[in-house]
N, C-alpha and C positions, 0 to 999 in steps of 0.2 A: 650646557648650551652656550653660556657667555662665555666661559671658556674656549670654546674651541671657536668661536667667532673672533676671540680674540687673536688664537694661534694663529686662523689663517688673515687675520689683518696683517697683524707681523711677518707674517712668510711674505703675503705679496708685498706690502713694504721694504722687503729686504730685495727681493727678486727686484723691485724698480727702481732701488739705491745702485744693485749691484749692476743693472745693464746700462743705467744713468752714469756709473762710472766707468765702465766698462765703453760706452757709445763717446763717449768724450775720450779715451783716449785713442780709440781709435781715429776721431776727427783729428786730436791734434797730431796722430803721425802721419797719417794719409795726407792731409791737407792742409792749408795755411792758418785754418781758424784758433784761435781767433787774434781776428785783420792785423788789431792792433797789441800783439802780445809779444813781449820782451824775447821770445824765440825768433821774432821774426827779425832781429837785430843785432849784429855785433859791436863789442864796443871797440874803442877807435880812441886811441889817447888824444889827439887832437882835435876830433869832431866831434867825441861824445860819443856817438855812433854811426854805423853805417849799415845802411839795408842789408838785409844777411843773403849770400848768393844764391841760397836753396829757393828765392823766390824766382817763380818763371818769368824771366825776363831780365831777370836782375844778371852785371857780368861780376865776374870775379872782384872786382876794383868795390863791389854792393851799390853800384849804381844803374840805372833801367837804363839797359843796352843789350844789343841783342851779343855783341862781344867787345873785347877789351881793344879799343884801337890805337896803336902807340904813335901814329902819325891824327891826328888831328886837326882841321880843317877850322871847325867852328867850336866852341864849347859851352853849354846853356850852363848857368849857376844858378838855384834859387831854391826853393821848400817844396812844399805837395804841388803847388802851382807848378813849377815846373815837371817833378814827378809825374805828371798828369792823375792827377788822384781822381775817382770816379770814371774813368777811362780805362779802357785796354793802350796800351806801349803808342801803336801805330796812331792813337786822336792825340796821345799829348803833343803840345805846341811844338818842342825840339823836334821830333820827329816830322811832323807835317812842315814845318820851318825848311828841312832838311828836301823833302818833296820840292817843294816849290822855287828852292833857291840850285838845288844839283848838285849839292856841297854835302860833305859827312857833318853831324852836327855832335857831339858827345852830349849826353844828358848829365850832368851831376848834380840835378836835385832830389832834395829828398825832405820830405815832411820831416816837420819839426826845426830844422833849419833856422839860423838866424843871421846875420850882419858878422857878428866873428865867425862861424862857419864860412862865409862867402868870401872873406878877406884868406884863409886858409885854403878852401879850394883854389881859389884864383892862383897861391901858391903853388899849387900840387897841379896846376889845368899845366902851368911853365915846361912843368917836364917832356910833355910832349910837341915843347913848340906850335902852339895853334897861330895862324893866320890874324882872327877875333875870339873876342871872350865875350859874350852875353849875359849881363848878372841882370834878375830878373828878382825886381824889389816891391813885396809887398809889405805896405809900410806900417797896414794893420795890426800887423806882431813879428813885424823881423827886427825889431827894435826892444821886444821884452822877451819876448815867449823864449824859456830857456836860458836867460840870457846873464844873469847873475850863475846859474848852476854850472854853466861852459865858465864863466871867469872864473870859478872857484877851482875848479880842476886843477892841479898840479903845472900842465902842462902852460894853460892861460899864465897862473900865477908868474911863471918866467916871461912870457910871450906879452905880458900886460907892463913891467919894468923894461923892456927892450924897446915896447913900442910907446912907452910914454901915453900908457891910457891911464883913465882916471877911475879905479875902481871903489871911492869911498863910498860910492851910494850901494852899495850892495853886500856894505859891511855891514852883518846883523841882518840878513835879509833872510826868511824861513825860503829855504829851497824844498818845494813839493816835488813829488816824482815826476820826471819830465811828461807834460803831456801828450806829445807828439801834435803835427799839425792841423790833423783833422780834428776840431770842434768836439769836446766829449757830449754827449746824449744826456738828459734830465741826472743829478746823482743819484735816486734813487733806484736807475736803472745802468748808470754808467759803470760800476764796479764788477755787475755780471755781463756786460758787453764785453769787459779791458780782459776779465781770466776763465770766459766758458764758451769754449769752443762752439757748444751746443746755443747759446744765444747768440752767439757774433753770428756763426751761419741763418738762425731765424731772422737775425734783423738784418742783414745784408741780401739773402736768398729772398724771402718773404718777406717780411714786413714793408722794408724801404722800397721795392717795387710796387707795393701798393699803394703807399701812399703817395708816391709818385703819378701813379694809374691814375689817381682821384686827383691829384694835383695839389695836394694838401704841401710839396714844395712850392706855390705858387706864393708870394705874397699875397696879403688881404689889406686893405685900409681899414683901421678900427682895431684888429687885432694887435695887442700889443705880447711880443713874443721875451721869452725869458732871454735868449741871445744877446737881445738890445740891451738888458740890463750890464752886460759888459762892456768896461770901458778900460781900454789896454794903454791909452793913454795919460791917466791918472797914477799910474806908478810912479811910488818915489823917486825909481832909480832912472824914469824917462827920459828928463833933460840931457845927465850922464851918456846913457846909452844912444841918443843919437849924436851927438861929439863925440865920442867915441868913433861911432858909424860913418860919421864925415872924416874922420881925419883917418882910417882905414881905406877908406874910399879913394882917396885924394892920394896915400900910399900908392894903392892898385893903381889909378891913372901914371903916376909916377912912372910906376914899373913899368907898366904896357908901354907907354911912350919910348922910354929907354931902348926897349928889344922891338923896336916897330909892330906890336900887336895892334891891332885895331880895339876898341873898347866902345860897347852901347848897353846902357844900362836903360832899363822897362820899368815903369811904373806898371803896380796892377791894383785895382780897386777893389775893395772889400764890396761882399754885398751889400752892407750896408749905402756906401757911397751910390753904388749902382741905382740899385733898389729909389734912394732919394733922390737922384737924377734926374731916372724914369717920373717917378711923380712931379718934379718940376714940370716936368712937360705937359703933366695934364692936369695943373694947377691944384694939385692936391697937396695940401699941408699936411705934414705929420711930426709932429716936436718932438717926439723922441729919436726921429731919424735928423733930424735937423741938428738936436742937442750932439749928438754923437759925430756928427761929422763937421761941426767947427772944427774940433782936433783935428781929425785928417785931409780937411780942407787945408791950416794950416801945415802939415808935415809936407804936403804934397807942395803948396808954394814956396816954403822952404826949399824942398831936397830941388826946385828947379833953380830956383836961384842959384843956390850954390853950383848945382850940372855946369850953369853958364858963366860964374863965374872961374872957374874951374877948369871950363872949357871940354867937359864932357858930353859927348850925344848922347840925346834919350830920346825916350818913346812914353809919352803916356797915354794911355790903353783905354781911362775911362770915356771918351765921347765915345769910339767903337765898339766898347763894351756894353754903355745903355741903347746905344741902338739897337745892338742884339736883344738885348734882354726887351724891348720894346715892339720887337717884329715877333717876339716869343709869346709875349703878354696878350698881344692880338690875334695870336694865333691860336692860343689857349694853350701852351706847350709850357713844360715844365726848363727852366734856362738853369737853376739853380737845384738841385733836390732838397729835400725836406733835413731841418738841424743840418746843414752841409751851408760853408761858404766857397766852396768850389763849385765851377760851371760844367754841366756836361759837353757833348761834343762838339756843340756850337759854340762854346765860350772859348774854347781851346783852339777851335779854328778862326776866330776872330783874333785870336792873340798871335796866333803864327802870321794871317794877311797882312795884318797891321805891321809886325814887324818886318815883313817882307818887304812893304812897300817902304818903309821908311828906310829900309838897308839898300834899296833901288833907287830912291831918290836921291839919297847920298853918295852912291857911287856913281849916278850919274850928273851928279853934278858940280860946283866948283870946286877947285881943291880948298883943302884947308878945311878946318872943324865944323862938321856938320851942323845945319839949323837944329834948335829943336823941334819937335815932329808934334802936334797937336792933335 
């Protein structure tokens, strides 16, 4: 009797190994899953990597475009932010950008992305002679994230001696597997998210729509969330990486002047900043959002200083960003999704008006280097 209880434990055991593997590979050839898994990427000596074109939307070049356009008009540079991560192609900013203004716009962001990434793009945007360049800086982690593992690369190694960057702070620096731009989930659940086609689909299809339903992406006052515990500005190699980031920058301006491109560079606000905005307004203290955004309070005074000293136009994003996020909060609508620092639709279209309006106001007005745009 225990015998054969046991047999058929084991038989069905095996039968739901074998369809368990069998269902997962089926996901991973049919479909994308899972989101964030090294098939979805090729590598790229210069970038690290580049979206892999098998994705729908993605062009040949592995950037979100619906084709490869060799004449180019505008060109957006940035991470998932610009990507439009959370989005289908048509809500991300470049694309809505592109609606509003009648101009082609090329998208080349892509999650994961950093400051050397954008200094290289901006290279590679040359070739097709565009009009404007748009680099689109979040200042949250485009100054670490990946950013000793890109200067280790071979190719950096050259490219860091030519341009006179300073890479000793990230000698001896442990390089983890890149994490890409979107925010990893708890660890104990992040490692079957990154290689199981079979969870990435439940928590992208099901999960994160419900908890969105419920609004459980909504901020709470009092709850303090594990996200907050990260702080991207405490890295050794920080100081480094934003001189470095300026003086790359200050290159790009260089070059665009030279060949008459146009140049506006975007500030974007982490949720964090947002999130802490919004509560200024309604005089709600929160010290953990407070401690965390001295630093980016600082970065963002900084990279404007230098804009103007510099003499480069920008756009910073946060006052139209917590406005949204504050017609959101009253509306009881989700602005942010749940573990996600990216906005959905309305964040993306508040990032495209605002730069519209500020690329309006500067062309309609005096000659000579743009105000910066508040």
């Amino acid at each position: 009797m225990l015998a054969s209880i046991l047999k058929n434990a084991s038989l069905l055991a095996t039968a739901i190994a074998v369809s368990g593997l069998l269902g997962e590979w089926v996901l991973r050839s049919l479909t994308l899953f899972p989101i964030h898994g090294e098939d979805n990427r090729v590598f790229d000596e210069k970038l690290g990597y580049r979206t892999s074109p098998r994705i729908d939307g993605v062009d040949l070049n592995g950037f979100r475009n619906a084709r490869s356009l060799e004449k180019r008009s505008i060109v957006a540079i940035g991470d998932s932010h610009t990507y439009g991560y959370n989005v289908g192609a048509n809500d991300s900013w470049p694309r809505k950008l592109e609606t509003a203004l009648g101009h082609p716009v090329y998208n080349m962001g892509v999650g994961g992305y950093g400051i050397l990434q954008y200094y290289e793009l901006f290279q590679m945007s040359l070739e097709s002679n565009p009009e404007h360049v748009i680099i689109a800086l979040y200042p949250w982690n485009d100054f670490h994230q990946n950013y000793c593992k890109t200067l280790q690369m071979p190719y950096w190694q050259r490219q860091s001696k030519e341009l006179a960057l300073d890479t000793t702070a990230c000698d001896g620096e442990s390089l983890p597997e890149a994490p890409g731009d979107p925010p990893e989930p708890p660890k104990d659940f992040g490692l079957l998210l990154k290689n199981s086609a079979f969870a990435s689909a439940f928590d992208h299809l099901i999960s994160e729509p419900l908890r969105d339903s419920f609004g459980v992406g909504r901020f709470k006052t009092g709850r303090r969330s594990k996200r907050l515990e990260v702080k991207p500005y405490s890295r050794p190699y920080w100081p480094s990486a934003v001189a470095n980031g300026l003086l790359l920058l200050e290159r790009v301006r260089s070059e665009a002047d030279s060949r008459g491109i146009e140049l506006t560079l975007v500030l974007i606000p982490s949720r964090v900043r947002t999130v802490r905005g919004y509560l200024r307004t309604q005089n709600v203290p929160v010290k953990e959002l407070d401690d965390l955004s001295v630093a980016e309070d600082r970065i963002f005074r900084d990279l404007k200083a230098f804009f103007e000293r510099v003499k480069i136009p920008y756009v910073d994003l946060t006052n139209p960003v917590v406005t949204g996020f504050a017609r959101s909060e009253k509306a009881a609508k989700v602005f942010y999704p749940s573990l996600n620092d990216h906005p959905l639709e309305e964040g993306y279209a508040i990032y495209a008006e605002t730069i519209a309006r500020f690329l309006g106001d500067r062309h309609n007005g005096e000659p000579g280097p743009a105000k910066p745009h508040q």
